[in-house]
C-alpha positions as CSV (number, residue, x, y, z in Angstrom):
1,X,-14.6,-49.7,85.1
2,X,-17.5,-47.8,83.4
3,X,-15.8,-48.4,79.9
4,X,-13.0,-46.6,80.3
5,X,-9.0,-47.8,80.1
6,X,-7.0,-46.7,82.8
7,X,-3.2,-45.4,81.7
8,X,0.1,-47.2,82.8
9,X,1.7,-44.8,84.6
10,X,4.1,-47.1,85.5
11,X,5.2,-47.7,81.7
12,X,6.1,-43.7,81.2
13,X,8.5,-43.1,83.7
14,X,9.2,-42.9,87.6
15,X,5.4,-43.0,88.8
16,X,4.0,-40.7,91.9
17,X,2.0,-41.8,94.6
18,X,0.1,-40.6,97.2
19,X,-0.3,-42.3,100.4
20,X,-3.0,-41.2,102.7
21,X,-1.6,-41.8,106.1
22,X,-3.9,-41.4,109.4
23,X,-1.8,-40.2,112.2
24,X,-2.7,-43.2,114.3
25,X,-1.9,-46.1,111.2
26,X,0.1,-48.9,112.4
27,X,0.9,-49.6,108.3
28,X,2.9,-46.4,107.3
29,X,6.4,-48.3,107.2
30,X,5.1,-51.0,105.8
31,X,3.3,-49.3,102.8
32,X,6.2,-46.7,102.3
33,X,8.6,-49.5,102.6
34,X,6.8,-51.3,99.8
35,X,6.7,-47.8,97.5
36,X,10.2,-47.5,98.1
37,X,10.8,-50.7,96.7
38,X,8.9,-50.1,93.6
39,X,11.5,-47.2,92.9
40,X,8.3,-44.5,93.1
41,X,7.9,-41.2,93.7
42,X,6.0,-41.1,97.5
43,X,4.2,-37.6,98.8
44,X,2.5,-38.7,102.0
45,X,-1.2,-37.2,102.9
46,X,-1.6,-36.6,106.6
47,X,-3.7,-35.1,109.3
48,X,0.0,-34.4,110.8
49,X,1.8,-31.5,109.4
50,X,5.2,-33.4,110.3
51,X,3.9,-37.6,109.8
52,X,7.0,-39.3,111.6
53,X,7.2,-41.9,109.1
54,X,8.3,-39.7,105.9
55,X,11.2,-39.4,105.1
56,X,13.5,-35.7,104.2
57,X,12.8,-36.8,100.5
58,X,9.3,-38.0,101.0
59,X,6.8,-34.9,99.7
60,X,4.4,-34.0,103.1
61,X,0.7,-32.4,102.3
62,X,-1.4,-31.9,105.3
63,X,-4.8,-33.2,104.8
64,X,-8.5,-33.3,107.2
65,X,-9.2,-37.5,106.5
66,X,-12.3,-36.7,108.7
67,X,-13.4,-34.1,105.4
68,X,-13.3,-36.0,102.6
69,X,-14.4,-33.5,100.0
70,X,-11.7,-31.0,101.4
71,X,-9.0,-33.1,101.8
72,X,-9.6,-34.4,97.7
73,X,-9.9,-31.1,97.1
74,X,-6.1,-30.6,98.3
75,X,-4.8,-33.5,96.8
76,X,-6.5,-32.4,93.3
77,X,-4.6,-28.8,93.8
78,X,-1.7,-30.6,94.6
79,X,-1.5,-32.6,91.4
80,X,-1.8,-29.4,88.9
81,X,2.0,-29.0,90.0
82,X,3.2,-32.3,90.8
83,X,1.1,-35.3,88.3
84,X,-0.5,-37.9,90.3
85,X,-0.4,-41.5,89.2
86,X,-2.0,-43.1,92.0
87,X,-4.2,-42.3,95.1
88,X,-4.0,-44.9,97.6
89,X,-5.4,-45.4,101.6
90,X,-3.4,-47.1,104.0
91,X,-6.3,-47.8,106.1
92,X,-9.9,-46.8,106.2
93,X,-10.4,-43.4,107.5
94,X,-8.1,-42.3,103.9
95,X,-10.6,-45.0,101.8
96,X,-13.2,-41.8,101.0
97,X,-10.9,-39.2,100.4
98,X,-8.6,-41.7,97.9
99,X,-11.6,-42.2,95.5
100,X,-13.3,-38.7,95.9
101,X,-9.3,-37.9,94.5
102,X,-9.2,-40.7,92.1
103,X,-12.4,-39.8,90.8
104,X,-11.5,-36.0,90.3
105,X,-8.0,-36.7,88.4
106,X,-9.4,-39.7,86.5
107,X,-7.3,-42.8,87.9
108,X,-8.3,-45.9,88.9
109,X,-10.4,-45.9,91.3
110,X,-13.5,-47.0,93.7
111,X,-17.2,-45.4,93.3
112,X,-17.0,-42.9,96.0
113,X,-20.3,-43.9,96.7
114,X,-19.2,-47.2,96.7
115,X,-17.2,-46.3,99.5
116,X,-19.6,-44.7,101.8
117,X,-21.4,-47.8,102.0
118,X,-18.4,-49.8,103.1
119,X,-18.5,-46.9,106.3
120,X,-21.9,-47.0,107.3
121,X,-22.9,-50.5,108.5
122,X,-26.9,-49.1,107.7
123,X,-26.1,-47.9,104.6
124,X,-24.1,-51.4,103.8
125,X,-26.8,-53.8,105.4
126,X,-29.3,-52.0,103.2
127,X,-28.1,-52.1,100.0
128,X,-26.6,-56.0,100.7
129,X,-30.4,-56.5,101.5
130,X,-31.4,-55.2,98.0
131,X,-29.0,-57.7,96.0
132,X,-30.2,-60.7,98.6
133,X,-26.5,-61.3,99.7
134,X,-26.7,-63.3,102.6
135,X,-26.3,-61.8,106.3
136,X,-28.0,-61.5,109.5
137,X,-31.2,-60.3,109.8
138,X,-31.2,-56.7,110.8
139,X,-33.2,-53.6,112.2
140,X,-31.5,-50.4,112.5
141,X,-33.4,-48.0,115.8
142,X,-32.4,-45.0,117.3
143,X,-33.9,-45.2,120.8
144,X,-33.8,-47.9,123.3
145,X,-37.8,-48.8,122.4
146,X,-36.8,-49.4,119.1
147,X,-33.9,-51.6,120.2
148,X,-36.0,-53.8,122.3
149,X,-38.9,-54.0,119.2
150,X,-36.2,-55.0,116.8
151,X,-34.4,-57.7,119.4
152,X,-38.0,-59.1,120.2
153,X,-38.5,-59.8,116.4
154,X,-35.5,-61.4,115.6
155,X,-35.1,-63.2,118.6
156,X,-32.4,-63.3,121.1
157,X,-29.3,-63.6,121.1
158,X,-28.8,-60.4,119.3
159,X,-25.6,-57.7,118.4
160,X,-26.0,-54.3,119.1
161,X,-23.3,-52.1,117.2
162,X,-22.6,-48.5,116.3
163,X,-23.2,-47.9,112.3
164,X,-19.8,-46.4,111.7
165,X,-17.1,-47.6,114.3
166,X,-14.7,-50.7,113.3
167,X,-12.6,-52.8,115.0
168,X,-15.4,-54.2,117.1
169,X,-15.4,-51.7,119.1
170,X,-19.2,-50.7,120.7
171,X,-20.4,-54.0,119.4
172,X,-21.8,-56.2,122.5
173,X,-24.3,-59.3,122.8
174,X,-27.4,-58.8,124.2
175,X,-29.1,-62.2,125.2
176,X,-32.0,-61.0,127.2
177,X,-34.6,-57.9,127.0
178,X,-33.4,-56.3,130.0
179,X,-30.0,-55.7,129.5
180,X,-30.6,-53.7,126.3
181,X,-31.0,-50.0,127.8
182,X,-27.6,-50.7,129.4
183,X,-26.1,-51.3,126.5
184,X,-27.6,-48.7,124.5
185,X,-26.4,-46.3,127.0
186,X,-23.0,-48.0,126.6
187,X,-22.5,-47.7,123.2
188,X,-23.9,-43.9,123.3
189,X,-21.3,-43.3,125.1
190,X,-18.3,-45.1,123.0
191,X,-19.9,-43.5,119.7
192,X,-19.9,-40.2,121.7
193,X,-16.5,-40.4,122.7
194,X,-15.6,-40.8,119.1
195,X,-17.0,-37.0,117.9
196,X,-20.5,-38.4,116.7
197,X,-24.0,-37.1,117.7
198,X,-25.8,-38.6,120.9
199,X,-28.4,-39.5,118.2
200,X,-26.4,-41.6,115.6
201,X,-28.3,-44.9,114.9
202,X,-27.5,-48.1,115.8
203,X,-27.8,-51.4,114.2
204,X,-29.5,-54.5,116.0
205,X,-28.5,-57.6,114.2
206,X,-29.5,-61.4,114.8
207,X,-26.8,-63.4,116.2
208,X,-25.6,-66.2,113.9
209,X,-23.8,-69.5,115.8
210,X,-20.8,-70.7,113.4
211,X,-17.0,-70.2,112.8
212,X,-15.8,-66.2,112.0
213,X,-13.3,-66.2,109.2
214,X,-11.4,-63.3,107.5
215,X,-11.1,-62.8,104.0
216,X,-8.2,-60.8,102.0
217,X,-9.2,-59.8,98.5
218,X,-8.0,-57.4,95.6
219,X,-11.2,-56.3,93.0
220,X,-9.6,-56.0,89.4
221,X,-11.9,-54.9,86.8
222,X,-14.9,-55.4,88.9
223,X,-14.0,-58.9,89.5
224,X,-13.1,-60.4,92.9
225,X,-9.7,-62.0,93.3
226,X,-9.8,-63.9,97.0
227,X,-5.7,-64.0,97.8
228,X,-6.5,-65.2,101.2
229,X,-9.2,-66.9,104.0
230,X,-8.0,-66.5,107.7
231,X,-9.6,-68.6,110.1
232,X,-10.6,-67.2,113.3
233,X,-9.7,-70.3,115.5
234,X,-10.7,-68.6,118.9
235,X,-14.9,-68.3,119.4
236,X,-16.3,-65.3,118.8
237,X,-19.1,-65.8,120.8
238,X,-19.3,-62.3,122.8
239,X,-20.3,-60.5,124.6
240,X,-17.6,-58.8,123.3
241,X,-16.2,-59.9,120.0
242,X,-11.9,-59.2,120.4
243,X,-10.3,-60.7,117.7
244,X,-7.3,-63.1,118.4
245,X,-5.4,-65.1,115.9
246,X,-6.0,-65.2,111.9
247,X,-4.5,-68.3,110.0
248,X,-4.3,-69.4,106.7
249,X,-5.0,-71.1,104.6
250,X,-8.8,-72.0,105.7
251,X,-9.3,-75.5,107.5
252,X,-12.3,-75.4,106.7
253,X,-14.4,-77.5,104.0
254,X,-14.0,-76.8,100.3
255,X,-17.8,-76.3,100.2
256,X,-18.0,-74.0,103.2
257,X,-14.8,-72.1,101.2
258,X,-16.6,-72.1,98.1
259,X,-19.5,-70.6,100.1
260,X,-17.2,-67.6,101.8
261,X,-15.6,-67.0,98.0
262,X,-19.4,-66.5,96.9
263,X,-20.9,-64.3,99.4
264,X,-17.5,-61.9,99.3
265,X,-17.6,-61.4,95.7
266,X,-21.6,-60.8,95.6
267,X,-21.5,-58.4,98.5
268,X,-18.5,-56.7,96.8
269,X,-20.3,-56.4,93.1
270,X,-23.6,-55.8,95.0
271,X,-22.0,-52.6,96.8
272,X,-20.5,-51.0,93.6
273,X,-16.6,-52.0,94.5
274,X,-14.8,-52.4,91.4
275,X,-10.7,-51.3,92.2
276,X,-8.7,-52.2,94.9
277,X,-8.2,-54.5,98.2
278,X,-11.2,-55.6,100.2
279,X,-11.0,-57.0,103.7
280,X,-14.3,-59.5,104.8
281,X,-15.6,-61.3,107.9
282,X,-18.1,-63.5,107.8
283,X,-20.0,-66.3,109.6
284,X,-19.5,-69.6,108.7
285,X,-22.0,-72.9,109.4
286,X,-21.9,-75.9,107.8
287,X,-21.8,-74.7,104.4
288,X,-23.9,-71.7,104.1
289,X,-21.8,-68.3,104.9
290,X,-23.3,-64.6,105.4
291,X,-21.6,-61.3,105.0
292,X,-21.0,-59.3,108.6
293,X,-18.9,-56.8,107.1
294,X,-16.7,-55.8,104.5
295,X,-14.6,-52.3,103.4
296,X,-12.8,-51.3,100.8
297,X,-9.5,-51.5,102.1
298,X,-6.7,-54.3,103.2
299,X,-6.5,-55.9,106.5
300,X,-5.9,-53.9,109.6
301,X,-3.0,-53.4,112.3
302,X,0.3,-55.3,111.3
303,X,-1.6,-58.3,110.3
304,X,-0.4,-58.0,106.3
305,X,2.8,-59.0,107.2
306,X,1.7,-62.3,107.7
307,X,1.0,-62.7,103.7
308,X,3.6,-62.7,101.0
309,X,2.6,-63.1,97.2
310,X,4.6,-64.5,94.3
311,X,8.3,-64.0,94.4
312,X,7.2,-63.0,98.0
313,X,6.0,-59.9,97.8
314,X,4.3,-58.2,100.3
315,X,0.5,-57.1,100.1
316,X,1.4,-53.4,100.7
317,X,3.4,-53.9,97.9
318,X,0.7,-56.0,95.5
319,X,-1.9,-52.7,96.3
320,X,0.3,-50.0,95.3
321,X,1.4,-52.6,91.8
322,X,-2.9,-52.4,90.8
323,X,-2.8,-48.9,91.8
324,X,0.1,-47.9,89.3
325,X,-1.0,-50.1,86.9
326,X,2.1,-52.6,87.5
327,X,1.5,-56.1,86.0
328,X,0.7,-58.6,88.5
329,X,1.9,-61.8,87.0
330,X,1.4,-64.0,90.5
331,X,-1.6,-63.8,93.3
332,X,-0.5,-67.3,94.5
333,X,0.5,-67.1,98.2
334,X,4.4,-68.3,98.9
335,X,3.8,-69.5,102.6
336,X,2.3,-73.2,103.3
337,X,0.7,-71.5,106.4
338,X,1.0,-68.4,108.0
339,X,-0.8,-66.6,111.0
340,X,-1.4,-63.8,113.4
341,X,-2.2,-62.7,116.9
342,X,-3.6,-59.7,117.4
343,X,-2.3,-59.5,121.5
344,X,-5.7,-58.2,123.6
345,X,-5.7,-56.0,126.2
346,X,-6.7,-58.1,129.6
347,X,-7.8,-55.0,131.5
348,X,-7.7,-51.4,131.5
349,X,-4.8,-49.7,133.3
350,X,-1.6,-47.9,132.6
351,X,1.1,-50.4,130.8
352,X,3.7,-50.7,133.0
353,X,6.1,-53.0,130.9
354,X,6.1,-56.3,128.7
355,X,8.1,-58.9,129.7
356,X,9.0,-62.5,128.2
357,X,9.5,-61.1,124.4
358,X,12.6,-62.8,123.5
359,X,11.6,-66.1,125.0
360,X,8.0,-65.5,122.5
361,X,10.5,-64.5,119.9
362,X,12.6,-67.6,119.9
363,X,9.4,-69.9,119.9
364,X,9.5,-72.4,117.2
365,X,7.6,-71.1,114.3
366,X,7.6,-67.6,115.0
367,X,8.3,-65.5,112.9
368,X,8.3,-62.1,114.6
369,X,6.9,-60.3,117.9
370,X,5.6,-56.4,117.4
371,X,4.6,-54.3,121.0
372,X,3.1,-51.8,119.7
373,X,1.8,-49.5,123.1
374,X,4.5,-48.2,124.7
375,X,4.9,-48.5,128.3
376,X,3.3,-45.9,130.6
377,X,0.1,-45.5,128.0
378,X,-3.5,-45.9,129.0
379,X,-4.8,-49.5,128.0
380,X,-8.4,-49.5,127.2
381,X,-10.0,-53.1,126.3
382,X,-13.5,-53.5,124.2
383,X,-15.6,-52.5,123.7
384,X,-14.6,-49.0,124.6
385,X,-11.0,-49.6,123.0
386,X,-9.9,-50.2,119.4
387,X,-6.2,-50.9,120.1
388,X,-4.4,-54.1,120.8
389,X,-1.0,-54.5,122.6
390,X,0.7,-55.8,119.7
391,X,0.7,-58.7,117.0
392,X,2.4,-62.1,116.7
393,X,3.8,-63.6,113.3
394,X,4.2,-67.5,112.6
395,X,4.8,-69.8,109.6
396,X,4.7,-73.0,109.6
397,X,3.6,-76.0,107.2
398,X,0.5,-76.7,108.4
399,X,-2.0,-74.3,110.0
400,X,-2.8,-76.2,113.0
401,X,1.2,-75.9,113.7
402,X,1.1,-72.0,113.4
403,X,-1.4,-71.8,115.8
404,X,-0.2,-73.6,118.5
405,X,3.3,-71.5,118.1
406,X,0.8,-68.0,118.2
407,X,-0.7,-69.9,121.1
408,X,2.9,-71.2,122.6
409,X,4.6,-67.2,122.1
410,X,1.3,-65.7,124.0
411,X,1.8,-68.0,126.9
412,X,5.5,-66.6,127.3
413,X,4.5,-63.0,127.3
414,X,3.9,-60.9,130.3
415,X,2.1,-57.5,131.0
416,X,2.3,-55.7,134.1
417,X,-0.3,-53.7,134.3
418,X,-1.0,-50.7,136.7
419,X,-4.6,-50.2,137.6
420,X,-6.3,-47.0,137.4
């Protein structure tokens, strides 16, 4: 923490926190809900003059997430009348604007620069490739030619992705030379679409073979704490790479474990992240593991809800605690297994209704069933989309029972689907 000793606010009083909420977050309640339960003071930071998830007593500030500098700038102001204790992001278009803030009124925070890198995929693949973390070879191009240079040298198969979009959304296998001016063309267009430059750069990686797992972690003091490993059981193969169903604790090999636990911590000191969550992915082969991504935030969606800590608190919770300077006494999961399915989107078309959600509900194991697009909304699968129709919850004892009830509750759900 550059030598310095961040205060307790926690210890003086009734702390404040600011939440910065994006508009589209599916993990307001769930991180007000945990601030409420701490007994703090909330002011909620929004691109929404009016969020819906405040409450009357809840303070409101209207902030622009996509200007960082301008929307510290207001938090800053906002604390000369009303201290600040604590800056925290709900999900990652906040993660910039949370330490730009932090930095400014001296909490606890992230190197904005830091940050940055966690939102550029060039800027992170670059500076990973300084400290020798493992991960997939990589070029980064800006014109089709340049795209089929880099896929000829790493050899095919390859990923093409956008530099700045998340959720795997615009990243698409390419297996052979003549399919790549389509897909650069495609994923022009998605990047487009999103309020970026026709000329943003893309990144051309070399496909690696293996298992996909997920990793949960809080960064204390510089140091990496792992609180959780998700196996991804479905193959992520492409073309398209939709996640499914996250469950932990990993099956996998206490080497290959040991391997994921290594490469998470190096990419996270390698990258300058010294204070607060980190979420992960990474390849996994025998025992070797290499970094794909990793941001300086928790896990996306509804997906937390599928870990509870200590006395069984809830990761929302366990962030705001480190933010406000809140001893955390336990980091040890409660759940012998827990997982998630993350429902994807079959095909586009208007959502006409979901049917069979009480009968995936009252599956043994399950733990809870969220729809979270409404009927009579535009459905829009990857890699052109970033949204899933909802999520799944099971706990079990084991985590090969927790994934067959994920796999039991999908089978009872129906969509009904209009096309366009």
């Amino acid at each position: 923490m550059d030598g310095k000793s961040w205060p307790h606010p926690y210890d003086k009083g009734v702390a404040h926190v600011v939440l910065l909420l994006h508009s589209e977050s599916y993990r307001a309640a769930d991180f007000l809900q945990a601030a409420r339960q701490l007994g703090v003071r909330i002011t909620v930071a929004s691109d929404r003059r009016n969020p819906a998830s405040a409450d009357a007593e809840d303070g409101v500030i209207e902030v622009h997430l996509s200007e960082p500098d301008v929307a510290a700038s207001a938090i800053v102001e906002y604390a000369g009348e009303a201290p600040v204790d604590a800056v925290v992001a709900v999900d990652d278009q906040g993660v910039a604007t949370a330490a730009l803030a932090s930095e400014q009124l001296g909490l606890a925070h992230n190197p904005p620069a830091a940050v940055t890198a966690t939102r550029n995929k060039a800027e992170m693949r670059c500076l990973l490739a300084t400290s020798g973390v493992d991960q997939p070879e990589f070029r980064i191009v800006e014109t089709v030619g340049e795209a089929q240079t880099a896929a000829r040298h790493l050899g095919y198969p390859v990923v093409l992705k956008p530099v700045s979009l998340s959720a795997s959304q615009g990243v698409i296998r390419v297996d052979k030379a003549a399919d790549i001016p389509e897909v650069v063309e495609r994923i022009r267009s998605i990047v487009e679409a999103s309020g970026r430059g026709p000329d943003y750069p893309l990144l051309v990686e070399r496909f690696i073979a293996g298992a996909e797992v997920a990793v949960e972690g809080l960064v204390r003091d510089g140091s990496l704490e792992v609180l959780a490993i998700f196996d991804k059981p479905d193959p992520l193969d492409g073309p398209y790479f939709e996640e499914t169903i996250y469950v932990t604790p990993s099956r996998l090999p206490p080497k290959a474990q040991e391997a994921i636990r290594y490469v998470t911590a190096a990419a996270a000191k390698s990258l300058g992240l010294s204070e607060g969550p980190v979420h992960a992915e990474l390849r996994v082969k025998d025992s070797q593991a290499w970094m794909l991504e990793i941001a300086a935030r928790s896990i996306g969606g509804l997906c937390a809800r599928s870990l509870r800590f200590g006395l069984g608190i809830s990761l929302e919770q366990l962030i705001l605690r480190h933010a406000l300077g809140i001893p955390i006494h336990d980091l040890a999961r409660t759940d012998a297994a827990a997982g998630v399915m993350m429902l994807p989107i079959p095909r586009a078309g208007r959502l006409r209704a979901v049917g069979g959600v009480e009968q995936a509900r009252a599956v043994d194991g399950v733990a809870g069933v969220e729809i979270t697009i409404a009927p009579g909304q535009e459905l829009v699968p990857l890699p052109e989309g970033s949204r899933y129709l909802g999520f799944v919850f099971a706990r079990g004892r084991e985590p090969l029972a927790v994934e067959a009830a994920l796999r039991a509750a999908h089978a009872e759900l129906e969509f009904d689907i209009e096309a366009n």
